[in-house]
LOSELO-379371 format. One record per residue (C-alpha): residue number from 1; residue in three letters; x, y, z. Coordinates in Angstrom, 2 decimals. Example, Ala and Ser with C-alpha at 12.3 -4.5 7.8 and 13.67 -1.06 7.14 Angstrom:
REM LOSELO-379371
<i->1, aa->Ala, c1->12.30, c2->-4.50, c3->7.80>
<i->2, aa->Ser, c1->13.67, c2->-1.06, c3->7.14>
REM end
This chain:
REM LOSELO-379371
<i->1, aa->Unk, c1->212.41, c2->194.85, c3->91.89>
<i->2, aa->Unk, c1->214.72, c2->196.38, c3->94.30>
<i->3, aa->Unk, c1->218.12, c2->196.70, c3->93.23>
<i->4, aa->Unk, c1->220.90, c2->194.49, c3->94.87>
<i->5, aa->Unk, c1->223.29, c2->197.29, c3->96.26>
<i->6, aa->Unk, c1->220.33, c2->199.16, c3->97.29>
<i->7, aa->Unk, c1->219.69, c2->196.01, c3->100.15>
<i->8, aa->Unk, c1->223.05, c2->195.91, c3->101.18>
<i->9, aa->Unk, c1->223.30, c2->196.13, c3->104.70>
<i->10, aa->Unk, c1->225.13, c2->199.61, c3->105.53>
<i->11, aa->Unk, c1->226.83, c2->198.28, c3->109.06>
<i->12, aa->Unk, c1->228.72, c2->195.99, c3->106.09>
<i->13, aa->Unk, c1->230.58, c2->199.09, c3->104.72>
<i->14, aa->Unk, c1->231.36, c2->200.48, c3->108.31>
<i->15, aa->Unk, c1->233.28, c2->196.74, c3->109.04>
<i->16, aa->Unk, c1->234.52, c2->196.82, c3->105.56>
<i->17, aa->Unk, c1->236.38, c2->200.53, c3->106.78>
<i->18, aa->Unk, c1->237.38, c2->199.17, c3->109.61>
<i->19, aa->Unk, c1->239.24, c2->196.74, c3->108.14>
<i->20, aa->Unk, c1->240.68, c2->198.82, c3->105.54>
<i->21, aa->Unk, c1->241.97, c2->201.38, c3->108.66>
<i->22, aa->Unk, c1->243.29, c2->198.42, c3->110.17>
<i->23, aa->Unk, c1->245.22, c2->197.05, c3->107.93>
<i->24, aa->Unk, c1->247.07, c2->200.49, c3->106.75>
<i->25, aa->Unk, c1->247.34, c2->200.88, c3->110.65>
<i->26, aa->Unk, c1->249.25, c2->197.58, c3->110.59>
<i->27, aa->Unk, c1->251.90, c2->198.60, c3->107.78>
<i->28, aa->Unk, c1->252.20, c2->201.82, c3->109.41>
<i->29, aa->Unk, c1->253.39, c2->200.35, c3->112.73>
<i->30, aa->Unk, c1->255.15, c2->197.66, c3->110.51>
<i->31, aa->Unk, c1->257.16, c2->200.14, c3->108.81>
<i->32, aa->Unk, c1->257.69, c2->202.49, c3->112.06>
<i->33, aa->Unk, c1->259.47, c2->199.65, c3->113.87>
<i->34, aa->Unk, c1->261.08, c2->198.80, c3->110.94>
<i->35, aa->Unk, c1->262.85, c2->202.00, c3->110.34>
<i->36, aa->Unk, c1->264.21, c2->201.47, c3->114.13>
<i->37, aa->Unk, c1->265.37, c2->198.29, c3->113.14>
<i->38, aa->Unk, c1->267.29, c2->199.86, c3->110.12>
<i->39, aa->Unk, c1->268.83, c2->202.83, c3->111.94>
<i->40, aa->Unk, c1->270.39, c2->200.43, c3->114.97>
<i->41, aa->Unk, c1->271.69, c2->197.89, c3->111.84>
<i->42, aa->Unk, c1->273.36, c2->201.10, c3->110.14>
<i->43, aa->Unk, c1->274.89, c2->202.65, c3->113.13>
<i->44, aa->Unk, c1->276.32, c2->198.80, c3->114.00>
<i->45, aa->Unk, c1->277.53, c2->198.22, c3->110.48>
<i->46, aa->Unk, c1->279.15, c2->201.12, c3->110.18>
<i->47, aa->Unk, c1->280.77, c2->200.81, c3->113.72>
<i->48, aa->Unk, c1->282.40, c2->197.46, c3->112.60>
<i->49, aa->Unk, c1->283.40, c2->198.23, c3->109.08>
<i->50, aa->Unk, c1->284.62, c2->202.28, c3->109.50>
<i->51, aa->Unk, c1->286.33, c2->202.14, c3->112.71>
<i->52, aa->Unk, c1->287.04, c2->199.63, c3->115.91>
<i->53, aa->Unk, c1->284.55, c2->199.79, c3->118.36>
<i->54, aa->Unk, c1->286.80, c2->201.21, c3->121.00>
<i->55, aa->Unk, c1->287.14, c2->204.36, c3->118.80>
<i->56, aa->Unk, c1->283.40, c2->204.31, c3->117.90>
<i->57, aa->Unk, c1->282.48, c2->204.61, c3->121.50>
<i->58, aa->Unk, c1->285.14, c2->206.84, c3->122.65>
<i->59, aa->Unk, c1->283.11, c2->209.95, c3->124.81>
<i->60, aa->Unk, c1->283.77, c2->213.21, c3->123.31>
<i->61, aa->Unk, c1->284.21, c2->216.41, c3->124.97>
<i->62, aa->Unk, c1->283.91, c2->220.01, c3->124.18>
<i->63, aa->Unk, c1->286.17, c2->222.69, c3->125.00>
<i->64, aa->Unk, c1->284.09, c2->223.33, c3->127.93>
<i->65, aa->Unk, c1->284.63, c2->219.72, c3->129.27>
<i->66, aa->Unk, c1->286.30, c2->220.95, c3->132.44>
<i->67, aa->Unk, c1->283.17, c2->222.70, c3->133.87>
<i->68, aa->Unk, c1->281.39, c2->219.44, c3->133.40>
<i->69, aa->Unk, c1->279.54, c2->218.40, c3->136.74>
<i->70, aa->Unk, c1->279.18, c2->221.59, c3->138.19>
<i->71, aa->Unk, c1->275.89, c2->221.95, c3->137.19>
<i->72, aa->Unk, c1->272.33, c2->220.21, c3->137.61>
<i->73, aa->Unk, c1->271.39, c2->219.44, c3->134.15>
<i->74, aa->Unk, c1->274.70, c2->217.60, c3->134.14>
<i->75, aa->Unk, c1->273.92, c2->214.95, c3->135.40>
<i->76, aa->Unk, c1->270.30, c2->214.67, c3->133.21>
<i->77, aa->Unk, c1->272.06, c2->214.71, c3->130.39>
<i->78, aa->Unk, c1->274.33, c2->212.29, c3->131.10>
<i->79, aa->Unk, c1->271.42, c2->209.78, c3->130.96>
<i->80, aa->Unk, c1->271.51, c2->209.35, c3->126.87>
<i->81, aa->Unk, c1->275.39, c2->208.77, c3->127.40>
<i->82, aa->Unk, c1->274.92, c2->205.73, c3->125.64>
<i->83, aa->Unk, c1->273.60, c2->207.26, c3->122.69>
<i->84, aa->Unk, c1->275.75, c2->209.66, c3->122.50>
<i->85, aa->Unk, c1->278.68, c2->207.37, c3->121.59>
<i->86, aa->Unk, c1->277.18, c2->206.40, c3->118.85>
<i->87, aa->Unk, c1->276.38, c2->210.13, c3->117.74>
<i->88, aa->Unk, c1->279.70, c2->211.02, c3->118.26>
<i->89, aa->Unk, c1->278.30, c2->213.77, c3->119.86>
<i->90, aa->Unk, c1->280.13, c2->216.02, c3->122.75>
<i->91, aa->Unk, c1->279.07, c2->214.57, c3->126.54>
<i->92, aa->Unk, c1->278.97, c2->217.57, c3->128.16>
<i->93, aa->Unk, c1->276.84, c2->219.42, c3->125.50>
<i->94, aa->Unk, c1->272.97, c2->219.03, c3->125.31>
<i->95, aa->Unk, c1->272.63, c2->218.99, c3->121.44>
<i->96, aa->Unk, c1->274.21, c2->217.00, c3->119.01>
<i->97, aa->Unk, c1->276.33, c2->217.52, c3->116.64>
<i->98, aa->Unk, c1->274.28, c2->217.58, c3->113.07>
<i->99, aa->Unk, c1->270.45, c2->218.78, c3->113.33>
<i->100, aa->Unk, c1->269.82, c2->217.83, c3->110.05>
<i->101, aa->Unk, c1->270.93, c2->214.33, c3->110.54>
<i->102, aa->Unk, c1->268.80, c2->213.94, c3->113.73>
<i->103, aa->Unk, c1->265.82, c2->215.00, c3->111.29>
<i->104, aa->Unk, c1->266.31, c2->212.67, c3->109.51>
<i->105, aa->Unk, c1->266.91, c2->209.84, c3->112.21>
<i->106, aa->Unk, c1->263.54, c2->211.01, c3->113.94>
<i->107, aa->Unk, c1->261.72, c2->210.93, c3->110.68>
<i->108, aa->Unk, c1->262.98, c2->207.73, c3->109.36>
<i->109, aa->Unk, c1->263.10, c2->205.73, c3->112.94>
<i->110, aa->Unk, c1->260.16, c2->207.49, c3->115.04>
<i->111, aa->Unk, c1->257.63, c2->209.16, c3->112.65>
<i->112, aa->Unk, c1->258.74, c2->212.22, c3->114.07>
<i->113, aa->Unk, c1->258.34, c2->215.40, c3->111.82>
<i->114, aa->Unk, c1->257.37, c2->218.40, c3->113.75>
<i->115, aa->Unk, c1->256.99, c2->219.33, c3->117.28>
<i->116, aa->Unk, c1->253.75, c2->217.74, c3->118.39>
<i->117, aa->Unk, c1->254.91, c2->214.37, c3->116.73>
<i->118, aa->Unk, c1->257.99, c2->215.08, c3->119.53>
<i->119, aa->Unk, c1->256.05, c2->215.52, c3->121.95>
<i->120, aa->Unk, c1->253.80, c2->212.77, c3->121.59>
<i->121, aa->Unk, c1->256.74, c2->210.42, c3->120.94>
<i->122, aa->Unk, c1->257.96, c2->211.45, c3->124.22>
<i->123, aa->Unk, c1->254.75, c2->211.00, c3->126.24>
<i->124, aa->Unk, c1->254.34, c2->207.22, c3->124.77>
<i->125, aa->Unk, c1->257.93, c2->206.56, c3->126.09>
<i->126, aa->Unk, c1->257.02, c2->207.89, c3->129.32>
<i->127, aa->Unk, c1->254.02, c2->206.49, c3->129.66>
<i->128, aa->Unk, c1->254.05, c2->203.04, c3->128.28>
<i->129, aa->Unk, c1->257.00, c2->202.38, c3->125.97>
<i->130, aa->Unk, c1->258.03, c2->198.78, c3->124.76>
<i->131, aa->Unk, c1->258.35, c2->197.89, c3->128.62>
<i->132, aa->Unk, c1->254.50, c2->197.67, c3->129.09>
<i->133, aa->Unk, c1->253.99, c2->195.04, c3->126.07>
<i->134, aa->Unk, c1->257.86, c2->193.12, c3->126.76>
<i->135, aa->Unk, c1->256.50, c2->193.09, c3->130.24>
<i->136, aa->Unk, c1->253.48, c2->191.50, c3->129.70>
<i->137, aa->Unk, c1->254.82, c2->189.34, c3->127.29>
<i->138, aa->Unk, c1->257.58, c2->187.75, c3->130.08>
<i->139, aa->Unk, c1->255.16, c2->187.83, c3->133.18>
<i->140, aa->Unk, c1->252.74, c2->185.96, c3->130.56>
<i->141, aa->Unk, c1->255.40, c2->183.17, c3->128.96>
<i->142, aa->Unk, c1->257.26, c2->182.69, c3->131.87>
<i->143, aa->Unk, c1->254.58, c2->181.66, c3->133.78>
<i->144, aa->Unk, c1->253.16, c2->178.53, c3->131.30>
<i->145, aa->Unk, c1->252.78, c2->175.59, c3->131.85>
<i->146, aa->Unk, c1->254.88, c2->173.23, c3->130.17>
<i->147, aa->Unk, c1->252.16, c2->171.82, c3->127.99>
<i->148, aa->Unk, c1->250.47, c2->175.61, c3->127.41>
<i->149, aa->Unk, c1->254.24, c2->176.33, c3->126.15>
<i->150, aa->Unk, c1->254.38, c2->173.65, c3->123.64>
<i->151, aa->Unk, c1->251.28, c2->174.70, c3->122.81>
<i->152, aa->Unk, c1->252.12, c2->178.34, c3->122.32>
<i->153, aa->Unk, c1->255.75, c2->177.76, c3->120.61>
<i->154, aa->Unk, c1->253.62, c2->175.15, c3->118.25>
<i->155, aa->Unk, c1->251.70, c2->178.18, c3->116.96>
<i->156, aa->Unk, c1->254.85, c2->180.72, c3->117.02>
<i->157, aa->Unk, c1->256.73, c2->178.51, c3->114.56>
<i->158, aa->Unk, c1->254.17, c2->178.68, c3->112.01>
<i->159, aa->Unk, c1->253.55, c2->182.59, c3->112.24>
<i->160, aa->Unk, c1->257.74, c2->182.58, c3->112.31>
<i->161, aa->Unk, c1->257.29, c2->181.17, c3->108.40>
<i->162, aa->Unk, c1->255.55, c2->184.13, c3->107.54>
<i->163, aa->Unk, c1->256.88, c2->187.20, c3->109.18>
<i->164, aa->Unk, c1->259.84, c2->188.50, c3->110.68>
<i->165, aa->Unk, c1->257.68, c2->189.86, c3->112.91>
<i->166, aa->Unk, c1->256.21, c2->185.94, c3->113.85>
<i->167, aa->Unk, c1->260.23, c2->185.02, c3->113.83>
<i->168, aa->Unk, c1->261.09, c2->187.99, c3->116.66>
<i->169, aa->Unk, c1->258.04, c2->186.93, c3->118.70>
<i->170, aa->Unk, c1->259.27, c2->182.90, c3->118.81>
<i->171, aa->Unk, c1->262.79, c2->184.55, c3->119.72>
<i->172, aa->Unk, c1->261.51, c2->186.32, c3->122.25>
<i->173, aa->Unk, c1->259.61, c2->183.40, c3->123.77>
<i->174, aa->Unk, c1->262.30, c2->181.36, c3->123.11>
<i->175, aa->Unk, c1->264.33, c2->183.53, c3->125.75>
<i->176, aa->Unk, c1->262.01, c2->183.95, c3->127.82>
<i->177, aa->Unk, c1->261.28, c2->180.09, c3->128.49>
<i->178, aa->Unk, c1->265.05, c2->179.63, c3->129.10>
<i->179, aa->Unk, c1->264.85, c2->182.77, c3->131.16>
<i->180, aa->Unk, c1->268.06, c2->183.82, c3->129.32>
<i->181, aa->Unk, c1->270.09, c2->186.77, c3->130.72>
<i->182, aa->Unk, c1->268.00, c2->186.39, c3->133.56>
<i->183, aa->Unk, c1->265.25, c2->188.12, c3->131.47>
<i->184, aa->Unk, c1->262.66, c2->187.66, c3->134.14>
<i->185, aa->Unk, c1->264.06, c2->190.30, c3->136.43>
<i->186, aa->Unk, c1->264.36, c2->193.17, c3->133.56>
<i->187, aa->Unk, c1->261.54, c2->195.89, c3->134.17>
<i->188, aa->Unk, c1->262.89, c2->197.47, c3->130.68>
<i->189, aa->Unk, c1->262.10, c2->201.02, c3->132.47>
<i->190, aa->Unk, c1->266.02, c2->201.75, c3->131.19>
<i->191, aa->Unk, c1->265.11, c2->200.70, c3->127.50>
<i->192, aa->Unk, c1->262.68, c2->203.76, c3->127.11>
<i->193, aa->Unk, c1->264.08, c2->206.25, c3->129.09>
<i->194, aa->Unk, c1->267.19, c2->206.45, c3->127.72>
<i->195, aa->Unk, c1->265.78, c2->206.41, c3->124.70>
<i->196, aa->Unk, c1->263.24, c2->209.61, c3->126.04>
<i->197, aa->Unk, c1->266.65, c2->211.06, c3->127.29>
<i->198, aa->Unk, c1->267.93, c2->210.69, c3->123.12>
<i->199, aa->Unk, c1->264.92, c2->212.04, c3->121.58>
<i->200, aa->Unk, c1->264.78, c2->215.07, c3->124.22>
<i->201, aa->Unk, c1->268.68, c2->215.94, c3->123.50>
<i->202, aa->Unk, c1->267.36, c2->215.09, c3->119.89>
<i->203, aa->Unk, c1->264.82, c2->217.63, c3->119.90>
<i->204, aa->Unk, c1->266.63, c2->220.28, c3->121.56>
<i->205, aa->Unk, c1->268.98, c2->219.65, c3->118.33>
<i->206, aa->Unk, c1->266.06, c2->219.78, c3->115.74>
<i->207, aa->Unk, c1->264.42, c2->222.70, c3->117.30>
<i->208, aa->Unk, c1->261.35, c2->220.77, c3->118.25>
<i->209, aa->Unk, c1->262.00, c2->221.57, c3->121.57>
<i->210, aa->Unk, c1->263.52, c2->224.23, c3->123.27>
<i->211, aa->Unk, c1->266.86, c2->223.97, c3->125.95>
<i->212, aa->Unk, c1->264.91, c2->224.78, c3->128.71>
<i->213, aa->Unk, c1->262.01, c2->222.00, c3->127.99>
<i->214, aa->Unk, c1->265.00, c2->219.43, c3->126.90>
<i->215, aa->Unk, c1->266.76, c2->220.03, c3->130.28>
<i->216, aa->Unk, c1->263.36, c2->219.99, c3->132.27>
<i->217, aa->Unk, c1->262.22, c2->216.79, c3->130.70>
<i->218, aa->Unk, c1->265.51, c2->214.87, c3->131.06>
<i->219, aa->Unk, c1->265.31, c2->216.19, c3->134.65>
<i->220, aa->Unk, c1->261.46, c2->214.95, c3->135.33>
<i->221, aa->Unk, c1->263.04, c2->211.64, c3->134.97>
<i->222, aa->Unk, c1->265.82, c2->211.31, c3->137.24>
<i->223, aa->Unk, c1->263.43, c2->210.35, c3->139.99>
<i->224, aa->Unk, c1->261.97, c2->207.37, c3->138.82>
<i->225, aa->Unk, c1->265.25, c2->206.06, c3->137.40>
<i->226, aa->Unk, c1->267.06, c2->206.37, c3->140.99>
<i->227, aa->Unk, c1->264.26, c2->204.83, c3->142.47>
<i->228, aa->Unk, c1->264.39, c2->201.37, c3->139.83>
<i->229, aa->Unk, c1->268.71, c2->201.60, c3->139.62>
<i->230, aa->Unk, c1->270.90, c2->201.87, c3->142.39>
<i->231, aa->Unk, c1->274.16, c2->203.10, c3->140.23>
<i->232, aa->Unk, c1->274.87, c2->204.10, c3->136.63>
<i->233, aa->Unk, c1->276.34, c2->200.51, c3->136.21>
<i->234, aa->Unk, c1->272.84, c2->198.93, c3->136.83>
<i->235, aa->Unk, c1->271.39, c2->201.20, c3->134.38>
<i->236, aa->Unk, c1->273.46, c2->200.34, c3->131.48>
<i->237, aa->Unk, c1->273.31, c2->196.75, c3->132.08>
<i->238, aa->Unk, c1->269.29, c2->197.39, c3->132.50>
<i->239, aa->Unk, c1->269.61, c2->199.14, c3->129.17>
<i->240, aa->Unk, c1->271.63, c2->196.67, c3->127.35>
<i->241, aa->Unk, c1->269.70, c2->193.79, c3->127.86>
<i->242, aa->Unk, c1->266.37, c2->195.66, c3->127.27>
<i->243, aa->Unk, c1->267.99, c2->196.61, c3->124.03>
<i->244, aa->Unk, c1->268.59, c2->192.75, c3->123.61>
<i->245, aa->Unk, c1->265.17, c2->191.62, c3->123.61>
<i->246, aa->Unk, c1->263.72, c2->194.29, c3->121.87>
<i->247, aa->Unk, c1->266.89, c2->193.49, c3->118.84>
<i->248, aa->Unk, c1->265.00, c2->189.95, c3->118.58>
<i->249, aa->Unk, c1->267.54, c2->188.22, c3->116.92>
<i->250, aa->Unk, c1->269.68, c2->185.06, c3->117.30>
<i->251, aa->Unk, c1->272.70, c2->183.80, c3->115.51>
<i->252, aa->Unk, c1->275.19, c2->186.04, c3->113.84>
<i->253, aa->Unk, c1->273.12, c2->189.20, c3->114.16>
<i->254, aa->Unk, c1->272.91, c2->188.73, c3->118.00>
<i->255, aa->Unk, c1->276.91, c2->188.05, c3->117.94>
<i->256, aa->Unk, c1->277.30, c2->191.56, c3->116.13>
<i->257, aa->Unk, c1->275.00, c2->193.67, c3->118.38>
<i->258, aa->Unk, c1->276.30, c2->192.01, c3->121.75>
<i->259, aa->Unk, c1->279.62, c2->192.86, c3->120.73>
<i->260, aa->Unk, c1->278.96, c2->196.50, c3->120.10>
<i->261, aa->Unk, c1->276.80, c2->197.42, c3->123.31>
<i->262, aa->Unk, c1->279.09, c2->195.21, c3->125.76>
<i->263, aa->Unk, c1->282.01, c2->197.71, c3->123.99>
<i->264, aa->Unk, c1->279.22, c2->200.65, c3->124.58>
<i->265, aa->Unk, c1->278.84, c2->199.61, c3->128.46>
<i->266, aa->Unk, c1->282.46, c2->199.31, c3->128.75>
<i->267, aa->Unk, c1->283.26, c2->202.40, c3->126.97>
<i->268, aa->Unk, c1->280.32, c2->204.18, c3->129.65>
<i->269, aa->Unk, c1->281.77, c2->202.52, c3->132.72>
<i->270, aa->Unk, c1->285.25, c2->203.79, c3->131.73>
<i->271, aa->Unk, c1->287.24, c2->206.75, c3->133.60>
<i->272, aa->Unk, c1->286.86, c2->208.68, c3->130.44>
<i->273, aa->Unk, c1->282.97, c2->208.51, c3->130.54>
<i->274, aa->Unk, c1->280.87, c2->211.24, c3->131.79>
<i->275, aa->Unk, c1->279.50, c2->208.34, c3->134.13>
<i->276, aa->Unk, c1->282.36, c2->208.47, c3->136.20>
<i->277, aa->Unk, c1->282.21, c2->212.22, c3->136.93>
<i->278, aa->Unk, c1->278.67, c2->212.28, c3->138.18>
<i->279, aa->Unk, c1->278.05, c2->210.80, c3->141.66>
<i->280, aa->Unk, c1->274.55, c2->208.54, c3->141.31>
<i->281, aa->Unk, c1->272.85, c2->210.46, c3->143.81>
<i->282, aa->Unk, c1->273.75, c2->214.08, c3->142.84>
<i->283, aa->Unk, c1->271.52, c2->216.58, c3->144.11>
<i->284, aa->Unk, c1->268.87, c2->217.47, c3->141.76>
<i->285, aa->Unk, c1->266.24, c2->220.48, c3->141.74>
<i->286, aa->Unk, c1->262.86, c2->219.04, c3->140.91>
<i->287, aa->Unk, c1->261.13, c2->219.56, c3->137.24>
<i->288, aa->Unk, c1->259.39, c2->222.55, c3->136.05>
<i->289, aa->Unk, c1->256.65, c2->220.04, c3->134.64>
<i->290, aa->Unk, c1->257.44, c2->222.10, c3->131.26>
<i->291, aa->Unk, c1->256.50, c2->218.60, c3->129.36>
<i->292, aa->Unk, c1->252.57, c2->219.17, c3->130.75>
<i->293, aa->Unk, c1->252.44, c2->222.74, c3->129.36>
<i->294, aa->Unk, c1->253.26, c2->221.59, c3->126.44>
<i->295, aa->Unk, c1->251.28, c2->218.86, c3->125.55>
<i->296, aa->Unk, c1->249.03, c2->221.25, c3->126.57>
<i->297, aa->Unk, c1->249.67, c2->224.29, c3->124.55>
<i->298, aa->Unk, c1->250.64, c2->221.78, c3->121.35>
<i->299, aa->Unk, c1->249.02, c2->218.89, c3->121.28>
<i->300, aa->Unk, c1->245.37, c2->217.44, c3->121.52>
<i->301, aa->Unk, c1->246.33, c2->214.96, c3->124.00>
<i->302, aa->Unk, c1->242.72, c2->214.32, c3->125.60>
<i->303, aa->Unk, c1->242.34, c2->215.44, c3->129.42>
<i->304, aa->Unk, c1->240.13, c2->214.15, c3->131.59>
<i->305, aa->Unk, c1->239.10, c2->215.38, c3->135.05>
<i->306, aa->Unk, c1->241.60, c2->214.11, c3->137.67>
<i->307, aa->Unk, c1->238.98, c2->212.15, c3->139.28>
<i->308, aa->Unk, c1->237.77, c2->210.10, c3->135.96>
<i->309, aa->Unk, c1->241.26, c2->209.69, c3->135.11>
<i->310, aa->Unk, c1->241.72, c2->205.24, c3->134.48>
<i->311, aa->Unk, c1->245.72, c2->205.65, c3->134.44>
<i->312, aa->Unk, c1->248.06, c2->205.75, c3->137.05>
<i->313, aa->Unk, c1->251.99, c2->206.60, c3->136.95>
<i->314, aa->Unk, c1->253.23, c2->209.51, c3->134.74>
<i->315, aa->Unk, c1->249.96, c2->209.39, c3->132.92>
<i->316, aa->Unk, c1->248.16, c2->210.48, c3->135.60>
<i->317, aa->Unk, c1->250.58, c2->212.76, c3->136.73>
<i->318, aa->Unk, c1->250.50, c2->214.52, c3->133.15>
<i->319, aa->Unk, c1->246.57, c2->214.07, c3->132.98>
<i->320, aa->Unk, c1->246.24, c2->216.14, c3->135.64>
<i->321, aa->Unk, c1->248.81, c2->218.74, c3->135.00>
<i->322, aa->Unk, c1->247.28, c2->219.25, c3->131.58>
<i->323, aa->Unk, c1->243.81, c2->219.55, c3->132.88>
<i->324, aa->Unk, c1->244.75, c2->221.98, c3->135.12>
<i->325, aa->Unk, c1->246.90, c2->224.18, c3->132.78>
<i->326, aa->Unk, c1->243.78, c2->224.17, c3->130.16>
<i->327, aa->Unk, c1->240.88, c2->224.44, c3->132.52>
<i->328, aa->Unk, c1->242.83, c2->227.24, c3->135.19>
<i->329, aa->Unk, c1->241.95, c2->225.26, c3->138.12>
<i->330, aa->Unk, c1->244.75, c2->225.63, c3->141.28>
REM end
């Protein structure tokens, strides 16, 4: 007589593994946007209970604040202004102030540890971001019809019972339906690259990346940005009602957090901010494409052959750069 477990069909334990990776994959992700979450609630709690929000987002200077402008990286840098404020951190200065507390930020809100955890944390921003996934989701639920939206907001409520995640996903479609803050014309572009601006001027801080790589990637950007934003106005706006949708939350929570960044945009737009000392469209020397050498050098970011390559955009871009670099071709 053959023995049960001998019969078992092995493709059962392969599913059964999948499953398993999936799941811990889930939490993972779970808990990485989480600790996002938690970081943005701390730095707004302790903006309203420590201090008045006009002193929380007063720009800093260093001694050196005069020679501010004069050079290219200037203006780069200026791009993760708005998270500066809440650093406290000098304007005119690429690091922050503390590198142990940006360890711990990175580790707690991004998964970020070492250097090729920076890097790769960088290339998704670049790359894809929240604005791929927010963007499909708005194209997708603005575009119902009214029936197909019942529908769809039928089955939202009931995953909203379950999860916070399920309640941030009704939110969202929620806003989207009502097209509030005109949410249909936001590309979110600002959303992650001021955020790729932070985590560069974070990792020059850290030591997970050097000055020049900081000040080349926050440079490789400036292109695209001046080509979605007219003015440093429409960027901040862009950014704070990116950061809007991706907060997810209504009521007293979404009271709090509007209050802060309009103070944040106001505090940017002001006379005092390093916004106001840099012309939009500054002359700027292109990139070194440092970013491609090292991915290259430090990651095992695949590379495919420029002509197999499926992406487009700054994937492609960095594909091809990396396949290049590793293979020697000109």
């Amino acid at each position: 007589m053959t023995d049960a477990a001998d019969s078992t069909d092995p493709m059962l334990y392969v599913i059964l593994a999948v499953v398993i990776a999936g799941a811990i994959t889930v939490v993972v992700v779970r808990g990485w946007l989480q600790g996002r979450k938690i970081r943005a609630q701390r730095e707004r709690s302790a903006a309203d209970t420590t201090e008045s929000l006009a002193e929380h987002h007063r720009p800093r200077w260093s001694p050196n604040a005069a020679a501010f402008g004069s050079r290219p990286e200037h203006w780069a840098i200026a791009v993760g202004a708005p998270f500066a404020l809440c650093r406290g951190a000098d304007q005119d200065v690429l690091r922050f102030r503390d590198a142990n507390e940006e360890r711990e930020i990175l580790a707690e809100a991004w998964g970020i540890t070492d250097r090729p955890s920076m890097l790769l944390a960088l290339y998704d921003l670049l790359t894809s971001g929240h604005r791929e996934r927010f963007s499909e989701e708005v194209d997708l639920w603005g575009t119902l019809s009214d029936a197909d939206a019942r529908a769809d907001e039928a089955e939202l409520r009931e995953g909203a019972k379950h999860s916070d995640d399920g309640a941030e996903y009704l939110w969202r479609f929620r806003r989207v339906r009502a097209n509030d803050r005109d949410i249909a014309s936001v590309d979110f572009l600002a959303w992650d690259v001021v955020r790729f601006a932070m985590l560069a001027r974070s990792g020059a801080t850290t030591g997970y990346l050097s000055e020049a790589e900081a000040v080349d990637l926050l440079i490789m950007i400036v292109p695209e940005l001046r080509e979605h934003y007219g003015s440093w106005q429409e960027l901040g706006e862009s950014f704070r009602i990116g950061r809007w949708y991706w907060n997810s939350q209504g009521g007293a929570g979404e009271a709090s957090t509007d209050q802060h960044d309009i103070s944040r945009q106001e505090a940017l737009m002001s006379a005092a901010s390093p916004w106001a000392r840099l012309p939009w469209n500054a002359e700027i020397p292109p990139a070194r494409m440092l970013f491609a050498s090292a991915l290259a050098a430090d990651t095992e970011l695949r590379a495919w052959a420029p002509e197999e390559f499926p992406g487009t955009g700054w994937a492609k871009r960095l594909n091809d750069e990396i396949w290049r670099i590793r293979t020697g071709e000109r």
